[in-house]
C-alpha positions, 0 to 999 in steps of 0.5 A: 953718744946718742945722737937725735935730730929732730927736722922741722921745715917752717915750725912743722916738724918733718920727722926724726933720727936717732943713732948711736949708743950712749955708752953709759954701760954695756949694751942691755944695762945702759939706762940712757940708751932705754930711756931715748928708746922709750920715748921714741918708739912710744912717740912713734907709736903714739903718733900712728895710734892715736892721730890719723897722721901718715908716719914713714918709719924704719929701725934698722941698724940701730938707726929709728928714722921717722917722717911725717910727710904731710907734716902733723895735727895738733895731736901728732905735733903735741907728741912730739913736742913732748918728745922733744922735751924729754929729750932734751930733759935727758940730754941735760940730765947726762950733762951732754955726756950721753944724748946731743939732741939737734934741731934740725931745720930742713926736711928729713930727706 
């Protein structure tokens, strides 16, 4: 299962984590896995290309960390609240058989 935790402190979201695979098929052919993907890294992308929003990021091991330590615009917070959505659209979609999506409220350490 993919598991995505998203931080807010006080309603300003801090950052996010994404880990693990879904296990809907193998690596490569797993559509839930590309769909989290996507979302995210373009999230991220989106964030750093289009806001002037400092973004700390690392992919490794599997694991996309992102953080936003000044916290984010109106731009940067629209992003993720879209992200957030899609999400969520895809944890339900899979009925909660591929992709947790938790709320997390504390600061990403």
């Amino acid at each position: 299962m993919i598991r995505a935790v998203i931080y807010r402190e006080s309603g300003i979201w801090k950052g996010f984590e994404i880990s693990g695979h879904a296990g809907y098929r193998e690596a490569g052919e797993d559509i839930y896995c590309a769909a989290v993907s996507i979302l995210t890294f373009n999230t991220a992308n989106a964030i750093e290309a289009l806001t002037d929003d400092p973004i700390e990021s690392s992919d490794r091991d599997g694991k996309l960390v992102c953080r936003f330590p000044d916290g984010l615009s109106e731009k940067g917070t629209v992003l993720v609240d879209a992200m957030v959505m899609g999400l969520r659209q895809i944890e339900e979609t899979s009925q909660k058989k591929y992709l947790k999506v938790i709320i997390r409220e504390s600061d990403l350490r």
